[in-house]
N, C-alpha and C positions, 0 to 999 in steps of 0.2 A: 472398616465399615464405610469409610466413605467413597471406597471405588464402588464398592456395591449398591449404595445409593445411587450412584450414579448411574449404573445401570438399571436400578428399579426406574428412573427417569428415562432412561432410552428407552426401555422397552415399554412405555408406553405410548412411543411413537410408534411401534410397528403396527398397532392398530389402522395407521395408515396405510399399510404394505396390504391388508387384505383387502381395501377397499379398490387398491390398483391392480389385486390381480383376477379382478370381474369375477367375485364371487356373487351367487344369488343366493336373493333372501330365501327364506324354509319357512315352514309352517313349524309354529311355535309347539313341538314333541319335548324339546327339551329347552330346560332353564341352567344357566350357572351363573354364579357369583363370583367378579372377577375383584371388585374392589367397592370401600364404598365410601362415601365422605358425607359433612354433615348436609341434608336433606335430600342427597342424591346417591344411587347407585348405581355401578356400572356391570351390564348384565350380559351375557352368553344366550342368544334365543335359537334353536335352530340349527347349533351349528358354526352361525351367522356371526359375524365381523363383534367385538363388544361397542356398546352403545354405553351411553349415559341420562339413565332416566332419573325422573325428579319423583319424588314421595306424591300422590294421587295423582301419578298421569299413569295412562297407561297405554300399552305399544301398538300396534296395530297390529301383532299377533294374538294380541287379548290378553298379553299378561300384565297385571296392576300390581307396582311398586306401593305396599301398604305402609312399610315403617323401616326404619334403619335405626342400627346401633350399635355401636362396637365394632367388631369384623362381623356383624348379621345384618340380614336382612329380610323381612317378611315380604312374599309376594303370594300373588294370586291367580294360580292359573288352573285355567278349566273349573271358576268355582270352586278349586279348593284351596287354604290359606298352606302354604309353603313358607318354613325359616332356613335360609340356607346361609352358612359362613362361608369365606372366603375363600375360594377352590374348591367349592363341594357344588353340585350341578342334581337336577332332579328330575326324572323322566316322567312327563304326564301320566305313558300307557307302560304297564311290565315289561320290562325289559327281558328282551329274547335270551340271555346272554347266562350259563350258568357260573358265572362269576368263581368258575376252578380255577383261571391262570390270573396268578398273583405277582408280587413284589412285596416284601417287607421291608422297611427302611429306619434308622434310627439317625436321629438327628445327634449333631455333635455339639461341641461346648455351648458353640454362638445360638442353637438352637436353629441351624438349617443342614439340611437334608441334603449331602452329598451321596452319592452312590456311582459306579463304574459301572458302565453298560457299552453298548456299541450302537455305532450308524452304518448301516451299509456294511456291517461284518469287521469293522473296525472298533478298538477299543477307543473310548473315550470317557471323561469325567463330568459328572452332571452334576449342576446344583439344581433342585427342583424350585420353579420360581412362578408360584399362581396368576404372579404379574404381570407377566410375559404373556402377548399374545400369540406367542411361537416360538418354537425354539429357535435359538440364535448362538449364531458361533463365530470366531473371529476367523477371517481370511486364511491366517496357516494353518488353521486348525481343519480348515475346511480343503485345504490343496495338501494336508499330510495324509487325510482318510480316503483323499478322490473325488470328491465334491466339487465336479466346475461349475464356480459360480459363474464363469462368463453365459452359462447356458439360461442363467435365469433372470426374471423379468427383474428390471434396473428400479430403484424406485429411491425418491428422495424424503427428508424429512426434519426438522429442525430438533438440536438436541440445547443443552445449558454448552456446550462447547461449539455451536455450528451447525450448522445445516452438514448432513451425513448420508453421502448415497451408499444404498443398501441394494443387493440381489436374491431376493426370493427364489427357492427351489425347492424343488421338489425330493425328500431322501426315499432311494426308497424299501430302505428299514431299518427301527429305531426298535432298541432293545434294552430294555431294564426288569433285572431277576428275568420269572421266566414269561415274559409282556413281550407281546413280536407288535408292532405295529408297522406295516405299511405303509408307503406313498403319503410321508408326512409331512408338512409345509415347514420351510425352515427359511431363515432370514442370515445372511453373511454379510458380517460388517467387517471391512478396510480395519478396524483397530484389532489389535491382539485381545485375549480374551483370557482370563488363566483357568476357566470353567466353561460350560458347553449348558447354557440357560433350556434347560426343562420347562417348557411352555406349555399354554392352552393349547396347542394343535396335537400335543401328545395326551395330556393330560384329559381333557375332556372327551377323549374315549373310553376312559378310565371311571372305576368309583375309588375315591380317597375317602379313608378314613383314620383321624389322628389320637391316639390312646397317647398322652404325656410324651415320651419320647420317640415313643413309635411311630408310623404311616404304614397304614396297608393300602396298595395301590391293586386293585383286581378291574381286570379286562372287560367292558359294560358289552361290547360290540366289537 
């Protein structure tokens, strides 16, 4: 448990890595819930990079941080009151998407969600990590599937071990059951890795839903 703390701390620096790779803001369509702490929450608007909003502020997409508690958080958007727990995202307007292509997943002992899938047509092993602002994967793991990092943009960051240059890229396709997703942002760090982090840049195309042991993962978009 405590390498993977450890990474639940890294990767909340990669929240950095999207603000360097000149993404723009969106019009607040969609809401997610990345994490939350006592009177604040950190939220998915758009698409858009996670932020850190405080209980009665509210964004300049118009969405208002009502209450937090536990892994929820109540917001408010378009006028209507929204509770969302952590890794679950809420689309303003119906979603186009007739949510046929799925993934079912069963957590193990520790109570997380490994599953085998592929990047780029290669096998690889995923822990699914709502944490994560991207998927993230260590250097050999990324030069055994084909993945040249030197292609992608360089970006630094402070971790509990040092500051750690990281390269942003681009996969372009990430496969879990039968979920194709496309041209997904992915983060390659210098350290080995023994899992392949399942992040928000896959995940919040997705709708997750957790019954006890279970996760169903179906295709939003």
């Amino acid at each position: 448990m405590q390498a993977r703390e450890w990474w639940a701390i890294w990767v909340r620096g990669v929240a950095v890595l999207c603000a360097l790779t000149g993404g723009s803001p969106a019009i607040a369509q969609e809401v997610g819930l990345a994490g939350v702490f006592p009177g604040k929450a950190v939220l998915l608007i758009g698409g858009g990079p996670p932020r850190t909003v405080a209980v009665g502020a509210t964004t300049g997409e118009g969405v208002k941080l009502l209450a937090v508690g536990g892994d929820t958080a109540t917001v408010e958007v378009e006028g209507k009151k929204r509770v969302l727990r952590v890794g679950q995202h809420v689309v303003s307007a119906p979603s186009s998407g007739d949510g046929s292509t799925k993934a079912v997943l069963t957590a193990d002992a520790g109570g997380h969600f490994l599953t085998m899938g592929s990047i780029n047509g290669a096998s690889v092993r995923f822990l699914v990590d709502t944490g994560a602002s991207t998927i993230a994967l260590g250097a050999g793991e990324a030069r055994r599937i084909g993945v040249d990092a030197g292609k992608g943009e360089p970006a630094t960051f402070s971790t509990p071990n040092g500051v750690v240059t990281a390269r942003v890229v681009k996969l372009d396709s990430v496969r879990v059951g039968d979920i194709v997703i496309n041209r997904v942002d992915a983060a390659v760090v210098p350290q080995e890795m023994p899992v392949v982090l399942l992040g928000l840049s896959f995940l919040n195309r997705l709708e997750m839903q957790r019954e006890g042991q279970t996760m169903t993962l179906r295709r939003r978009y």
